[in-house]
C-alpha positions as CSV (number, residue, x, y, z in Angstrom):
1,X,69.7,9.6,261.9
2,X,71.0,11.2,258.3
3,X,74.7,10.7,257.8
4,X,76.8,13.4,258.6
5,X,77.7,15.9,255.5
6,X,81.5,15.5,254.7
7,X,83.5,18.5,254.5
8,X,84.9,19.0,250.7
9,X,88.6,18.7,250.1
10,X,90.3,20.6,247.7
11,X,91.5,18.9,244.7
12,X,94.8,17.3,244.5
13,X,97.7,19.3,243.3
14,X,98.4,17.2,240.6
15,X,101.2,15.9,238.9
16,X,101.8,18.6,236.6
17,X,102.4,21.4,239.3
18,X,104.5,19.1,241.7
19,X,107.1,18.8,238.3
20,X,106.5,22.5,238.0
21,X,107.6,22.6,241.3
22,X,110.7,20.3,240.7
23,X,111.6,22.3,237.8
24,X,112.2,25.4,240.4
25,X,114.1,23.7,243.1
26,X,117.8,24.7,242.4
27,X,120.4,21.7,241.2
28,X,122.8,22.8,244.2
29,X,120.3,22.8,246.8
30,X,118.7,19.2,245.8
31,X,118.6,16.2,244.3
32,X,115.0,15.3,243.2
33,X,112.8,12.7,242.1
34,X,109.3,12.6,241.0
35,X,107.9,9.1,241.6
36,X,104.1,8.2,241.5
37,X,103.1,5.3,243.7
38,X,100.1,3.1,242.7
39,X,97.4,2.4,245.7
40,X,97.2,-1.4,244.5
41,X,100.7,-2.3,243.8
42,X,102.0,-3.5,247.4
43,X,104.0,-2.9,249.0
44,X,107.0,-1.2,248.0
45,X,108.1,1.7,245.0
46,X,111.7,2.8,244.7
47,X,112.7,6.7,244.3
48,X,116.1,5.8,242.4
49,X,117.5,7.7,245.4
50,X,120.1,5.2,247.3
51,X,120.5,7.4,250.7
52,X,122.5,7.5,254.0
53,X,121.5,7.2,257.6
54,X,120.9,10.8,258.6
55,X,121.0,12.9,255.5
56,X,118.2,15.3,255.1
57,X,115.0,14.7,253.0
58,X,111.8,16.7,252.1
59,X,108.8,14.9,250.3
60,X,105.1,17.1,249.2
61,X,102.6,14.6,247.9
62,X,99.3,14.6,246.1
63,X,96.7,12.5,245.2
64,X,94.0,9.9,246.8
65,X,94.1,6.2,247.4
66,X,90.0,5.3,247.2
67,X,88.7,2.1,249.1
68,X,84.8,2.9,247.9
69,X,84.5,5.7,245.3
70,X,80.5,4.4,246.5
71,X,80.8,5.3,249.8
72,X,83.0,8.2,249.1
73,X,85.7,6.2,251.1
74,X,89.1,7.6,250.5
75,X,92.4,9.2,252.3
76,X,95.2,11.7,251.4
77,X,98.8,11.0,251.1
78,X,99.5,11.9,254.6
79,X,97.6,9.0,255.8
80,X,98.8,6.2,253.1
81,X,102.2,7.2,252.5
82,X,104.9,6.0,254.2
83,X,109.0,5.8,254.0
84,X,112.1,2.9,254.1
85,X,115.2,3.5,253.7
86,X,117.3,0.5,253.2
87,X,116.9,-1.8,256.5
88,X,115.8,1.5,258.4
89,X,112.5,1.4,260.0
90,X,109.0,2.0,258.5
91,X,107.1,5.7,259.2
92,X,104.6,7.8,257.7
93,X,104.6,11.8,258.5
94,X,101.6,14.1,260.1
95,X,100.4,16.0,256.4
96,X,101.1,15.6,252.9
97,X,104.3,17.1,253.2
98,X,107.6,15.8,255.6
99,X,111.3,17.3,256.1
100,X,112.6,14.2,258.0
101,X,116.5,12.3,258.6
102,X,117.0,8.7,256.6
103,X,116.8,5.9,259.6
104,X,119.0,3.5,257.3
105,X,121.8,3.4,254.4
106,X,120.4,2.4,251.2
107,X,117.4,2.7,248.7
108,X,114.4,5.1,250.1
109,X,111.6,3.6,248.9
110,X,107.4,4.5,249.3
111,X,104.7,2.6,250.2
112,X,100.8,3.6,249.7
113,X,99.3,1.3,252.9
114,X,96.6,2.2,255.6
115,X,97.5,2.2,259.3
116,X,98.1,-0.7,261.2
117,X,99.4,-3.1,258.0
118,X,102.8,-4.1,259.2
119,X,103.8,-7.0,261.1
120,X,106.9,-5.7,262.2
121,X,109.0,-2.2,261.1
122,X,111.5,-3.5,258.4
123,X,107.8,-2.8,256.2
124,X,106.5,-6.5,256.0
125,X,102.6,-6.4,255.2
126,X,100.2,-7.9,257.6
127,X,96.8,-7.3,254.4
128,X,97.1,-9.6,251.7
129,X,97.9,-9.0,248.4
130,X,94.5,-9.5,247.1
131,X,93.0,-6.9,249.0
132,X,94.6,-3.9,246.8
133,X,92.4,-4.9,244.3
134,X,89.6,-2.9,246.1
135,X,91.5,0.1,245.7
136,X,92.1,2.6,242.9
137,X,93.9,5.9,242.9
138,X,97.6,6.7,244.0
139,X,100.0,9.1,244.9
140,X,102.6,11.3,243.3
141,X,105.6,12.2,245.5
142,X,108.1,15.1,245.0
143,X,111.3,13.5,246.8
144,X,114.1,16.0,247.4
145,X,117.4,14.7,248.6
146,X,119.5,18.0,250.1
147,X,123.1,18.5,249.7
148,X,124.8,18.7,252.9
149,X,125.0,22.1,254.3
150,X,122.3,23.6,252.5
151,X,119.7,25.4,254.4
152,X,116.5,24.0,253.3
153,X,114.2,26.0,255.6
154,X,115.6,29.2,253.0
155,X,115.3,27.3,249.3
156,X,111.4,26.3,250.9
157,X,110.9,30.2,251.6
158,X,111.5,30.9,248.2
159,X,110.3,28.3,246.7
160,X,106.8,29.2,248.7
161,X,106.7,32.7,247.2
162,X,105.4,31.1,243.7
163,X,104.3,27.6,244.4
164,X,100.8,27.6,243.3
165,X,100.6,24.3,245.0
166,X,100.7,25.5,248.5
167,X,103.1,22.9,249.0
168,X,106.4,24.4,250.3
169,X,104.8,26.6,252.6
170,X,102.8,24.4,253.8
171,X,106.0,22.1,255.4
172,X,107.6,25.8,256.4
173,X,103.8,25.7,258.3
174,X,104.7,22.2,259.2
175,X,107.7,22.6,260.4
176,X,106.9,25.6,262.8
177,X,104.2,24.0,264.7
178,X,105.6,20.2,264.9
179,X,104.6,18.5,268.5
180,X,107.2,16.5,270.0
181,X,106.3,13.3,271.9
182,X,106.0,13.4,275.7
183,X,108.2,11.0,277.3
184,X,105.4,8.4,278.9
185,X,103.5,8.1,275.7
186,X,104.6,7.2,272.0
187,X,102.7,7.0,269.2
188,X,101.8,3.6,267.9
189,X,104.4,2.5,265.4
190,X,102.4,0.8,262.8
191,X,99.8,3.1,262.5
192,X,102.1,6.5,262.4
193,X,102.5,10.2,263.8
194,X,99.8,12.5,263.9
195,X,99.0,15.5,265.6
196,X,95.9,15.0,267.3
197,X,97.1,14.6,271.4
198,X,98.6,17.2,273.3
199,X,99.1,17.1,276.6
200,X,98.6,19.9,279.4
201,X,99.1,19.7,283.1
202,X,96.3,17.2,284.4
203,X,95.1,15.7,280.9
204,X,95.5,14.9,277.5
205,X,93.4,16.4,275.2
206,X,92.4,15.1,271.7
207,X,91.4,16.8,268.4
208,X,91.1,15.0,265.2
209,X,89.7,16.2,262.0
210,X,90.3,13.7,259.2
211,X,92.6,11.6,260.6
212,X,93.7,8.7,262.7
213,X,95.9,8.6,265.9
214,X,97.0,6.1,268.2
215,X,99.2,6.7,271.5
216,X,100.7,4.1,273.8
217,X,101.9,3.6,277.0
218,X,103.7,0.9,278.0
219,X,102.5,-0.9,280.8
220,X,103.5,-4.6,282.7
221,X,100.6,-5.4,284.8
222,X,98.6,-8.8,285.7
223,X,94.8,-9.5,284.4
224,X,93.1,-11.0,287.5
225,X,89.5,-10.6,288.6
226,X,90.5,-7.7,291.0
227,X,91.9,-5.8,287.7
228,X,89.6,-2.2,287.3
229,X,90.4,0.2,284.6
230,X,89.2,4.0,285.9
231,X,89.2,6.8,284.2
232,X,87.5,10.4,283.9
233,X,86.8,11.9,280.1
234,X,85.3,14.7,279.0
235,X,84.0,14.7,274.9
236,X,83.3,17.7,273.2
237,X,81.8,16.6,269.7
238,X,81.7,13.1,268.7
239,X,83.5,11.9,265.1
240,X,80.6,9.9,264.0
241,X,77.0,10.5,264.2
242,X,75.8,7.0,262.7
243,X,76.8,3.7,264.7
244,X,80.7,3.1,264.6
245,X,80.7,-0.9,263.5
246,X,80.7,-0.8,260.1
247,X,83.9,0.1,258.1
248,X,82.7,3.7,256.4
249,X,80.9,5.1,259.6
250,X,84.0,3.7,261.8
251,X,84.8,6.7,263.4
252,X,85.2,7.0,267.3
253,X,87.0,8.5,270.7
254,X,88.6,5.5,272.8
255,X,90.8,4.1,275.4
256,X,92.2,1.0,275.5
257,X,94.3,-1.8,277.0
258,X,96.7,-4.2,275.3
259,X,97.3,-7.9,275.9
260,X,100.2,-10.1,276.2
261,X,98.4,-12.1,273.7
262,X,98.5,-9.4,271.0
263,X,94.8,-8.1,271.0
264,X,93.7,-5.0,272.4
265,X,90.2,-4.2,273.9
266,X,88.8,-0.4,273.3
267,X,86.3,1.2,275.5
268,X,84.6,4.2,273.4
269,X,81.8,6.7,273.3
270,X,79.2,5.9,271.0
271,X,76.3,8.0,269.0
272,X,74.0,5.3,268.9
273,X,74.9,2.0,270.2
274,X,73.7,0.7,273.2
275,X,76.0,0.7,276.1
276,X,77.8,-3.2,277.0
277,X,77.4,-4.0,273.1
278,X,80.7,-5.4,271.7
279,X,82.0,-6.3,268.0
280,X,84.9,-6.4,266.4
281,X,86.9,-4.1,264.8
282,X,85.1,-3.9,261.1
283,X,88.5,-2.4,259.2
284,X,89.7,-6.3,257.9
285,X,93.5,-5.5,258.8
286,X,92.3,-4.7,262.3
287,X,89.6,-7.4,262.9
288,X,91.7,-10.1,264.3
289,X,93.7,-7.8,266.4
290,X,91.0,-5.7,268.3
291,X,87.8,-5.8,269.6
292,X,85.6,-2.8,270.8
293,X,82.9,-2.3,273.7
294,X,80.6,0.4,274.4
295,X,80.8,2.4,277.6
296,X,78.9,5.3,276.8
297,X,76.2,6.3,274.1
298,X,74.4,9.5,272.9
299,X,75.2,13.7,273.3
300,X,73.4,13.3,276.6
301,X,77.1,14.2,279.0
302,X,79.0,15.4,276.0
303,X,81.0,18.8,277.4
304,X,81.3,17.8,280.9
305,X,83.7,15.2,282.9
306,X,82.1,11.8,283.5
307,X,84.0,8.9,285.4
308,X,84.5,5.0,283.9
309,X,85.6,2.2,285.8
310,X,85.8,-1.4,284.4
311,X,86.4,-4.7,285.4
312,X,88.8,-5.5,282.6
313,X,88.6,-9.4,283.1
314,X,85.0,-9.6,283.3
315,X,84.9,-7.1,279.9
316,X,87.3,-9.3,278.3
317,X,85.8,-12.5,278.7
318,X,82.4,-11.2,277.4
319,X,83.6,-9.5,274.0
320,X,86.7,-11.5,273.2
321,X,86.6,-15.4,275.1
322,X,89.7,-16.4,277.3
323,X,91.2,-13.7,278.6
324,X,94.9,-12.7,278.4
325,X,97.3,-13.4,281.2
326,X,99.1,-9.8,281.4
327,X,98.1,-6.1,280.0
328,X,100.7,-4.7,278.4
329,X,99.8,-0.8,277.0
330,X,97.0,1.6,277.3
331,X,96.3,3.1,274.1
332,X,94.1,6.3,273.3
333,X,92.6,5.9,270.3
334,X,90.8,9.2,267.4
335,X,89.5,8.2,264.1
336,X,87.7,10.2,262.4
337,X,89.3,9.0,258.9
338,X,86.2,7.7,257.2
339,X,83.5,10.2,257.4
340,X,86.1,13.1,258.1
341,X,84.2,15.0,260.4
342,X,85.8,16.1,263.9
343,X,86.1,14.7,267.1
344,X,87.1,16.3,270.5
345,X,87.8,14.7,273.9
346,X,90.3,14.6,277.2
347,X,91.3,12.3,279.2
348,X,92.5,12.5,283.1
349,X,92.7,10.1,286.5
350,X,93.8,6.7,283.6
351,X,94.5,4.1,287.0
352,X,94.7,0.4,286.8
353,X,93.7,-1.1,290.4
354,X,94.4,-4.6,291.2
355,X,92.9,-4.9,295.2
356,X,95.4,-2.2,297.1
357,X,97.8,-2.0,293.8
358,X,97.0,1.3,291.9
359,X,98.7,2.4,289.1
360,X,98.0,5.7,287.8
361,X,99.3,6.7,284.6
């Protein structure tokens, strides 16, 4: 099978147009700072800004962090960059560009890191330091601190009407069509937002383009033998068209369950590999942490509902070793990061049965 074509990107704005851009935004409206953030410096850059919990912040950022200029392996800002402020907690926005409120007093400072690199959300780094060596390229962020009272939505309307960047109206776009969480599922905290689930009446749909997305719910439920995962799916266009365990074709559509022990299991739709076959996860950050099992391969039932049931114990025991004593979240899982192609699915009827226990979820 020939590798899938990747869509071209359109170059990076550059540095030169986002201080073009700072030149324009007006003295009483913001405070700004241009700061360019190396991909293999971890973890953290300071801004020079020292902000409060709550006050008002807009970034637009350019650039690429490359993991294989090879392979073609790389990722915009709005994957890679992500935001402290003094002991607040650690998040990344949906796109290159984020209007958001500071989640601590003191320094902001940015971080160029993948998804799924922190231990825990003060921003400490789960990769080693001598894995940034592999990776070249960085990031240049616009940082604009506003002045209480000042109505940023306007300055960004005129500021749009001759950025050549694209870049102020493209968080006035940003800002009109953000997605707010659903109250049963979050979005998995060390990996960041995104925009890919939304959910309708009896399912939640997926659509990923280019991105990565994790959402969690949080379960409490025994592992015994009795313990079946159902589900029904229905997956439009696959991300991948090459097999999905090797780090640049590791795109893929999933559902998963997380362990008291800290490892998750996935269940995903493949292109090519064989149904039952297991491995585990080939991104290095991810390989302790999760393991992956077929359920389904080929375009054979792609557009129409088909039903899964596992027994989780049994599954567990098979790809991983001992199993886990407790599940803890069910996670659904779009990447479609590394080839940046597109990927299309929905999910409906998620139960966990235990004998006459059944919850649905």
């Amino acid at each position: 099978m020939r590798a899938r074509r990747r869509e071209a990107a359109p170059p990076p704005a550059g540095r030169q147009a986002l201080e073009a851009l700072r030149q324009r935004v007006p003295a009483e409206a913001a405070e700004t700072r241009l700061v360019h953030v190396p991909a293999n410096r971890p973890p953290w850059t300071g801004t020079g800004l020292r902000v409060w919990a709550g006050e008002q912040l807009t970034t637009f950022a350019t650039g690429r962090v490359h993991y294989s200029k090879l392979l073609d392996l790389w990722t915009r800002p709005q994957h890679q960059l992500w935001f402290r402020a003094g002991a607040g907690p650690v998040f990344r926005g949906t796109r290159d560009t984020h209007t958001f409120r500071a989640r601590g007093d003191g320094p902001l400072e940015l971080a160029s890191q993948p998804p799924g690199v922190w231990t825990d959300t003060s921003g400490v780094l789960r990769a080693s330091p001598r894995d940034y060596r592999r990776v070249s390229g960085g990031i240049d962020v616009l940082v604009l601190r506003w002045w209480s009272g000042v109505d940023s939505a306007a300055v960004l309307r005129d500021l749009a009407a001759e950025d050549q960047t694209g870049l102020a109206a493209a968080e006035l776009d940003r800002r009109a069509g953000v997605v707010r969480e659903r109250q049963n599922w979050q979005h998995l905290w060390d990996v960041g937002a995104s925009e890919i689930y939304r959910e309708t009446e009896d399912a939640v749909e997926c659509e990923t383009h280019a991105d990565v997305g994790i959402v969690k719910r949080e379960v409490d439920s025994p592992l015994t033998d009795a313990t079946r995962l159902r589900w029904e799916w229905r997956v439009d266009e696959l991300p991948s068209e090459l097999p999905e365990d090797t780090f640049p074709t590791h795109d893929y559509l999933s559902l998963a369950l997380e362990f008291d022990n800290g490892h998750d299991l996935t269940w995903h739709w493949s292109a090519e590999l064989p149904p039952g076959w297991s491995y585990s996860c080939p991104i290095p950050t991810w390989r302790d942490r999760e393991t992956h099992m077929v359920v389904r391969s080929g375009r054979a039932d792609l557009g129409r509902w088909v039903s899964e049931e596992r027994a989780v114990r049994r599954d567990y025991a098979s790809a991983v070793g001992v199993p886990p004593k407790r599940i803890v979240g069910v996670w659904l899982i779009a990447v479609s990061l590394f080839q940046r192609g597109h990927g299309r699915c929905a999910y409906r009827g998620i139960e966990l049965r235990d004998g006459d226990h059944v919850e649905r979820l």
